[in-house]
N, C-alpha and C positions, 0 to 999 in steps of 0.2 A: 614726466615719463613714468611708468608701471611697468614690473615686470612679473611674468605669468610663468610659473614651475610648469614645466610639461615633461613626458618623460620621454619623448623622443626626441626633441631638440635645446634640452636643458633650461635655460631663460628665452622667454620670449621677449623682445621689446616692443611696448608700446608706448606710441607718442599720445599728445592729449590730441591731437586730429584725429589719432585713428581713433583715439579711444571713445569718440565722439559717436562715429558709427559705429562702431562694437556695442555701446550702451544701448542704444534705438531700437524697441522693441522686435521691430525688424530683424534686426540680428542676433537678436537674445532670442528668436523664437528657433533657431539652428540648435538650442541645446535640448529639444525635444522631436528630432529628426536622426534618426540611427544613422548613419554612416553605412550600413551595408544589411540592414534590414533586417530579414527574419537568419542570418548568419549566426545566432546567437542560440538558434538551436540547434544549433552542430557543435560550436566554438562558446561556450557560456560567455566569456568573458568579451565579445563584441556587443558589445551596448552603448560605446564608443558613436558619438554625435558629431554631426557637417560644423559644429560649432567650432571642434578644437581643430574637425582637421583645417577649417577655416585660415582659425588662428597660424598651422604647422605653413598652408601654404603661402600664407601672406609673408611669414619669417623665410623662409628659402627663397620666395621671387624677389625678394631685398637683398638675400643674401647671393645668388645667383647674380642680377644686376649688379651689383661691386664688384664681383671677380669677372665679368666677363666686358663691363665697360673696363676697367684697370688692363686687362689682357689686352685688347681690341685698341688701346690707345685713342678711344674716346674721349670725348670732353667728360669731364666728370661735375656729371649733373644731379644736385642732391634731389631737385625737383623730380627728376627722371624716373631716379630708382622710387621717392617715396608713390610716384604713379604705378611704380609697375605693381609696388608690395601693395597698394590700393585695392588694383584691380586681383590682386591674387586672395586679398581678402573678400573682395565680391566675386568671385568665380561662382560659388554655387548657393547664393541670395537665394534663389529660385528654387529651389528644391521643395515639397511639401512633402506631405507624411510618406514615410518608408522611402526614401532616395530612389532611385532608378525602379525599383516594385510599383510604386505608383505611374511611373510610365510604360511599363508593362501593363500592370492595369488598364491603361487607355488604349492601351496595341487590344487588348482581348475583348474590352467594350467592343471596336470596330468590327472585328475580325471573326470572331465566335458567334457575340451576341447582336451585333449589326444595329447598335446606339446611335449610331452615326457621332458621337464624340470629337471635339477636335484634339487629332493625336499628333506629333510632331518627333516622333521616336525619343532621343536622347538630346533633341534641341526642346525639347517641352521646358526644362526647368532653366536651360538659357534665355529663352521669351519670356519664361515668368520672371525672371532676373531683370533683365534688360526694362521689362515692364515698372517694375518695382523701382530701380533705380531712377528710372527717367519721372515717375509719379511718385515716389514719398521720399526717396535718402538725395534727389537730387537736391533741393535747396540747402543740405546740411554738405553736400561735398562741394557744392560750388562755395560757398563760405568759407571752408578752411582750406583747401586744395588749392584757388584760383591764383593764388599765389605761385604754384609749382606750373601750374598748367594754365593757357588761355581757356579751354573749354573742355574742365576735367570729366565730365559726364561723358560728353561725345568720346572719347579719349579711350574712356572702361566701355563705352558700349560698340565701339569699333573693334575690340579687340575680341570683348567675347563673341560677339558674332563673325570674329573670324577676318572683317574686313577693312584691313590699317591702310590708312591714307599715306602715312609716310614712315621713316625707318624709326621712330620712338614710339612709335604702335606697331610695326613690324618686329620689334625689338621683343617688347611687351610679350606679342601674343606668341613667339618664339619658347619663349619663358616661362608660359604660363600651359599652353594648351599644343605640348606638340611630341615627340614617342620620346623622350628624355628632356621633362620639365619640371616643374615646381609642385604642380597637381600629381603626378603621380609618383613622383619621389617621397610625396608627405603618404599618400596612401598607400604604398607598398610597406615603407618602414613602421606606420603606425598600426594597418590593420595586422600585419603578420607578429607584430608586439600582443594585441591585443586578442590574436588567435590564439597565442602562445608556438606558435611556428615561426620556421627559420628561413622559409621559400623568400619570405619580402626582402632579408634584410642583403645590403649594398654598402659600396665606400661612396658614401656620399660625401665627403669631406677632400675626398679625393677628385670624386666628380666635377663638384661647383669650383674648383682651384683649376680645372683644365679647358671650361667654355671658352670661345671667342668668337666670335660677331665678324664676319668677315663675307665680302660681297654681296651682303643682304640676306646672309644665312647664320642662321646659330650652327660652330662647329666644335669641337671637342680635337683637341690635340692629340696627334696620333698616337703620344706615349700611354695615354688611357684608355684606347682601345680596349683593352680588358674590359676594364668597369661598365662601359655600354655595355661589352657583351653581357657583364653579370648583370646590370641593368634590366635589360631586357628580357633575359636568360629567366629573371626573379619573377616579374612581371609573368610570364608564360606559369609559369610554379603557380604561383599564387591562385590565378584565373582555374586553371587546372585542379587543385586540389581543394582551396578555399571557397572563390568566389561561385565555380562551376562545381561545387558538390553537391551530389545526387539529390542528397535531404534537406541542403538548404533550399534548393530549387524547389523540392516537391509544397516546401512553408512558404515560400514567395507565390506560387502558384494558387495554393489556400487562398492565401491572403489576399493576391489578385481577383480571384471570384468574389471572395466574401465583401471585396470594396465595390465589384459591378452590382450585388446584390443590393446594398446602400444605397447606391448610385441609381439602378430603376425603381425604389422604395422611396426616392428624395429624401434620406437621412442626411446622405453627403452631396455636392454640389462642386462643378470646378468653379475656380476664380473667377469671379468678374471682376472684384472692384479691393482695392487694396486690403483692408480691413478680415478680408475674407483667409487672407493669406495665414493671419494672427493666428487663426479657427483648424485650418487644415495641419494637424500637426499627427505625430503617431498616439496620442493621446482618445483624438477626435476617433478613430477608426477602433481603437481597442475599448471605449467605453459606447460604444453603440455595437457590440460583439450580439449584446443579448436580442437583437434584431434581427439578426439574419437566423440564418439554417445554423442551427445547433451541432450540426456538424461540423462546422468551422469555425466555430467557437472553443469546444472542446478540443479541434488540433490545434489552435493558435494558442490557447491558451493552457491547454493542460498535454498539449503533446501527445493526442489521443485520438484514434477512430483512423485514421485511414492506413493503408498498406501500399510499398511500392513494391514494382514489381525487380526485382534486383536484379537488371538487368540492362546494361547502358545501350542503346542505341545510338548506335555510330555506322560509320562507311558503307558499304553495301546496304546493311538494315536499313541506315537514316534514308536513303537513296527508295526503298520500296515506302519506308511509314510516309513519304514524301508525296510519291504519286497518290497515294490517300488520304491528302494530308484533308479534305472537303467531308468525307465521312467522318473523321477524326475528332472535326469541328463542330458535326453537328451530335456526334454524341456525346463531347463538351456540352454543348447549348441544351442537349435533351436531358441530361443529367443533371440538368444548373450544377454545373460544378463537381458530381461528387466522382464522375471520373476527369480526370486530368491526364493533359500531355504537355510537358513543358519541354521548351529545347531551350540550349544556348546556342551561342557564337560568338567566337572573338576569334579576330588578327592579330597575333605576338606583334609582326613587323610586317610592313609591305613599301613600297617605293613606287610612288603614284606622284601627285602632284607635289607631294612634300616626303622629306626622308633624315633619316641622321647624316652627316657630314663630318667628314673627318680630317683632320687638316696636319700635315706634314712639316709644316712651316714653308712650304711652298705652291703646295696644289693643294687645291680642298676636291674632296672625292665622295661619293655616297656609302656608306657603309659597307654595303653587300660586297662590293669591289674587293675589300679589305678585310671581309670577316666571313669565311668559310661557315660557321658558327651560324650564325647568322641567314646565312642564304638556306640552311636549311630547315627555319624555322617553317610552319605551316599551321594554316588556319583549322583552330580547336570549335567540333562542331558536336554537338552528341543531341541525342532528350532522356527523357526521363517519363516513365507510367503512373501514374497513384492512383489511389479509388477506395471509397466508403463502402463497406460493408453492403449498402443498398443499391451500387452499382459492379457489382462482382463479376454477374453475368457481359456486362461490357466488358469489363478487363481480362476476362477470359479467350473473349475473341480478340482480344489486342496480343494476347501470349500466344495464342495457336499461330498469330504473324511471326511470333520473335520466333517461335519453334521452327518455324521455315527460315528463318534469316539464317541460321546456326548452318546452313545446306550453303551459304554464299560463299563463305568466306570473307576478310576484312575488309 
């Protein structure tokens, strides 16, 4: 066994299985993929790589499976939890240069630039996973795993894709991929460390001691009701102030052009075939800078050349840039890039097919039921303007909109 100093969940343990696939190039190439992309020009100190948070979530989906088999009065299977902490390790295999930016990037290939690209929103780097797995790390997991599991491969790639055959893949993907799990407990607490903000942090110690597994649902004991709430309370913060900041969004958007620019120039190429994966990392994208438009070079790189318009678009406004969103696009496309419109969106909570669960020690109930708090969260939508000195005249007819919007109200 090896242990790994981390500064958000102190020792990490690793066994000589895991640490089989941690070495494989394969997963050493996650220490050249930023965790939250161009964030690091708002927040210097996220530079922070899919490698460690790798590492945080594989430590929590192991540690979560102990306290909530021990709770749940399961068989206590050691095979079980080392599958779940497996696949928490392989959650985001998939990922290539600049994490979820590069899936934006394929959203804008299709959508602006009409590449025809094959885009798959935020399931893009779960298919590159899934791919990867089943073609290069599968013979090294069935070799050490097969032990714990009849058919450990099938096992991780049922879960990330979401679809478990029975309750220790049910269990799993409860664990790993659902609005209070393993993945976003490591992400809330590591990036808002590494912002130096206080939005991420939660009782997480409190948390993973209150799970239980009950009816075919992951539930959390009523007395912690809280901690969800601030759970998800952080989660909302974070998105809002962090992840959904103006200026980070207007560098992710750069940076999204600057890779379609690549991409019709054939500098860059999506995956086909394993090897390729090695190649696409955020290294690949910043030293072919001096390729594209010099404009995006210089903001990526020195922080330089473009203006936004400081002015968020939300409610009424997002509802008018909306019905124009076709003009919008096409003088994206006309400008190759140098005016931009970036939006976000994110859902705090919603109760749809899947939800938190709350358990009394007699009824298990959906959250909202139980958390005023809660029920009145709502979905965070806004955009964002920028543009290069050589696109001004466009962004001027984009402000004479926002000057009318200011007539709506919210």
């Amino acid at each position: 066994m090896k242990l790994i100093r981390d500064p958000i969940h102190g020792y990490i343990e690793i066994s000589d299985k895991m640490n089989k696939i941690i070495s494989d190039p394969y997963f050493q190439r996650l220490r050249y993929i930023k965790q939250t992309a161009m964030a690091y020009m708002v927040y210097p100190s996220m530079l922070h790589s899919r490698f460690e948070h790798s590492l945080g979530v594989m430590h929590l989906a192991r540690e979560f499976a102990r306290y909530v088999i021990s709770n749940s009065g399961l068989k206590d299977e050691e095979g079980l939890i080392q599958m779940i902490a497996l696949t928490g390790l392989l959650h985001d295999i998939g990922h290539v240069a600049f994490s979820h930016t590069f899936e934006n990037f394929l959203l804008l290939a299709n959508q602006v630039y009409g590449l025809k690209v094959k885009e798959e929103g935020k399931k893009t780097h779960v298919n590159y996973g899934t791919y990867l797995i089943e073609n290069v790390l599968g013979s090294i997991i069935d070799k050490e795993f097969t032990e714990f599991y009849q058919d450990p491969v099938k096992f991780i790639i049922d879960v990330l894709k979401e679809s478990p055959r029975n309750y220790e893949e049910k269990l799993a993907l409860s664990l790993i991929s659902n609005y209070v799990d393993a993945d976003r407990s490591d992400y809330l607490l590591r990036d808002s460390y590494y912002a130096g903000v206080s939005y991420g942090r939660f009782d997480i110690e409190r948390l993973k001691r209150f799970l239980v597994f009950i009816d075919g649902k992951l539930a959390i004991y009523s007395k912690a009701t809280p901690i969800v709430e601030q759970f998800l309370l952080s989660r909302m913060y974070m998105f809002e102030n962090v992840y959904f900041h103006s200026v980070t969004g207007v560098y992710n958007a750069i940076l999204s052009h600057a890779m379609v620019e690549m991409l019709e120039k054939n500098i860059i190429s999506l995956p086909t075939e394993p090897k390729d994966f090695l190649q696409l990392l955020d290294i690949e994208i910043y030293s072919n800078l001096d390729k594209v438009k010099e404009e995006f070079k210089n903001a990526i790189m020195f922080r330089q050349g473009y203006k936004r318009i400081k002015y968020d678009i939300t409610g009424k406004c997002l509802e008018k840039f909306n019905e124009i969103k076709d003009e919008i696009y096409e003088d994206m496309k006309e400008s190759q890039g140098l005016f931009l419109y970036h939006e976000f969106n994110d859902v705090p909570y919603e109760e749809k097919e899947e939800a938190v669960y709350i358990f009394d020690g007699e009824r298990v109930e959906k959250l909202t039921s139980v958390s005023p708090i809660i029920r009145s969260l709502s979905e965070i939508k806004k955009a964002v303007i920028a543009y290069s000195s050589k696109a001004e005249k466009v962004a001027e007819k984009y402000e004479n909109v926002i000057q009318e919007c200011k007539t709506l109200g919210p």
